[in-house]
C-alpha positions as a LaTeX table, in Angstrom:
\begin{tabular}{lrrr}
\hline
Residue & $x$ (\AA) & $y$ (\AA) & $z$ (\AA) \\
\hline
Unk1 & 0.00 & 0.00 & 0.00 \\
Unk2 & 0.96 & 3.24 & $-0.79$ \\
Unk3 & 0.11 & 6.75 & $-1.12$ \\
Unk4 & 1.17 & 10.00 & $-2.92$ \\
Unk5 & 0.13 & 13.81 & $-1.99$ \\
Unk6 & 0.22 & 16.46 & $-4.10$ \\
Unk7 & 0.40 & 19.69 & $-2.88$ \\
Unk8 & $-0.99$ & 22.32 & $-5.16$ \\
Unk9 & 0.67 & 23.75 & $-8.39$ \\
Unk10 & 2.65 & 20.35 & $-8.65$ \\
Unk11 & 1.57 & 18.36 & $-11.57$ \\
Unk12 & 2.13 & 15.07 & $-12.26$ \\
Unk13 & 1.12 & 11.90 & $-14.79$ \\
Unk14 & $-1.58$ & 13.88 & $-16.50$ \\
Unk15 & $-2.99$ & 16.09 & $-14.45$ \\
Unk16 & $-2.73$ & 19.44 & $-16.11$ \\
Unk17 & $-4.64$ & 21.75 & $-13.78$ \\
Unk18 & $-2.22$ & 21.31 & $-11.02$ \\
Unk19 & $-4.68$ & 21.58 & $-8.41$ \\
Unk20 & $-2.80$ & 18.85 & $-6.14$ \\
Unk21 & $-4.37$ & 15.32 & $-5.57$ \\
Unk22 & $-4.42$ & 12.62 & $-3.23$ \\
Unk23 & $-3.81$ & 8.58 & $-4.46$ \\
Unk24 & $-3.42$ & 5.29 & $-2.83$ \\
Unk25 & $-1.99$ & 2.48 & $-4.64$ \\
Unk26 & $-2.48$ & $-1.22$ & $-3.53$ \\
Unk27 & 0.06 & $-3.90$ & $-5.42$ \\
Unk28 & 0.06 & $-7.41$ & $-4.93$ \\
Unk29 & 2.60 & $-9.64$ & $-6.71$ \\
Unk30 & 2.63 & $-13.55$ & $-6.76$ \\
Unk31 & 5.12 & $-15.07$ & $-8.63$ \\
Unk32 & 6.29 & $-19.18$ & $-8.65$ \\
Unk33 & 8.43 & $-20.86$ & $-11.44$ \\
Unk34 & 9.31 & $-24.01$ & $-11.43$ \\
Unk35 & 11.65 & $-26.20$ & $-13.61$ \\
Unk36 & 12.48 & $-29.31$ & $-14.76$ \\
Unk37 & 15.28 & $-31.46$ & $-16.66$ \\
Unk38 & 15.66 & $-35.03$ & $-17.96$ \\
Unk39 & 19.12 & $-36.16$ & $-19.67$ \\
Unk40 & 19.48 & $-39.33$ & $-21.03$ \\
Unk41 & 22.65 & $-40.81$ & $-21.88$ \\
Unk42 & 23.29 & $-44.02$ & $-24.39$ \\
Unk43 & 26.85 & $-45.47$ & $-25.44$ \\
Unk44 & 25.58 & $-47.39$ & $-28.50$ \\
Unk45 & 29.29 & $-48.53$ & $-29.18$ \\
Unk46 & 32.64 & $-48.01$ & $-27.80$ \\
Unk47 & 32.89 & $-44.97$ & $-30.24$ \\
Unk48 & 28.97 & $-43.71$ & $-30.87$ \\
Unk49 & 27.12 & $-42.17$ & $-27.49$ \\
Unk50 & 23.95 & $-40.82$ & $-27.66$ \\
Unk51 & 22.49 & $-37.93$ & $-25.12$ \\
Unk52 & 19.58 & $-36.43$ & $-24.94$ \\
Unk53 & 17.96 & $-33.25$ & $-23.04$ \\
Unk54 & 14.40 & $-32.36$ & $-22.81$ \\
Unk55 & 13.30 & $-29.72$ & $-20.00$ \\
Unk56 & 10.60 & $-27.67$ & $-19.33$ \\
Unk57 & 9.50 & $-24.29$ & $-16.86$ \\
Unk58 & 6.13 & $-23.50$ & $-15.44$ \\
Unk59 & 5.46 & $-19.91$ & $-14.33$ \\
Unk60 & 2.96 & $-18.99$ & $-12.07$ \\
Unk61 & 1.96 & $-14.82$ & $-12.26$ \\
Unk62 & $-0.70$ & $-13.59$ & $-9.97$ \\
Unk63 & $-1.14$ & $-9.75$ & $-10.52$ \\
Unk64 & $-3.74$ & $-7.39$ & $-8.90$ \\
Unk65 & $-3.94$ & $-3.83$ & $-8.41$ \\
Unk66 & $-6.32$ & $-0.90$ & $-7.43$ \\
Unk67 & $-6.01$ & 2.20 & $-6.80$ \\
Unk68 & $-8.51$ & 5.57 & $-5.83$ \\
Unk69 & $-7.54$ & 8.97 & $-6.99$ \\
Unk70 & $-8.99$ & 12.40 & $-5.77$ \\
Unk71 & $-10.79$ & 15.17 & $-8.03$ \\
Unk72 & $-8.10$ & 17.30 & $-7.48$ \\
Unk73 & $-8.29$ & 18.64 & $-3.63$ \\
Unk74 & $-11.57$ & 20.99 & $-5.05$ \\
Unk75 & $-13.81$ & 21.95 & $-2.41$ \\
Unk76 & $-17.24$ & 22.23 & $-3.59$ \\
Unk77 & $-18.76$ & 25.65 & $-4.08$ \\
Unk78 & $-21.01$ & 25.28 & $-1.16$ \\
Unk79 & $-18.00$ & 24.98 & 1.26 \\
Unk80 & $-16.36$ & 27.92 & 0.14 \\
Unk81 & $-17.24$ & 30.70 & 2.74 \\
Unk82 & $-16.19$ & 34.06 & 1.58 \\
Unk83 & $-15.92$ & 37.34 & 3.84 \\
Unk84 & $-16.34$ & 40.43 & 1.89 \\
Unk85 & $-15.67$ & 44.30 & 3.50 \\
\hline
\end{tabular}
């Protein structure tokens, strides 16, 4: 988990208006492999050998993300309390 503040002016991954913003990123990351090797070996006659490899892998990904952005730290209009003089 992890989260990234923006303060305002500072613009960042496509957010032109540089307004700041407020994100949280959750990552999770699996990942298993697993491999495997047969050799065989054949002396057919005192000068002829045979050998033979055949191996294989197995990979195992497990991926998920999500994340939640802010609208830009707006206030909506009806918050905004202005004092005039």
């Amino acid at each position: 988990m992890r989260n990234e503040k923006m303060p305002y002016s500072a613009g960042a991954y496509g957010r032109d208006e540089r307004k700041g913003d407020y994100r949280e990123d959750k990552r999770n990351l699996f990942e298993n492999n697993n491999d495997i090797l047969l050799t065989w070996d054949k002396n057919v006659t005192a000068d002829i050998s045979l050998r033979a490899s055949v191996g294989g892998n197995m990979r195992s990904l497990n991926y998920k993300s999500s994340f939640t952005t802010s609208d830009y730290l707006n206030v909506p209009g009806s918050y905004i309390h202005s004092a005039t003089h």
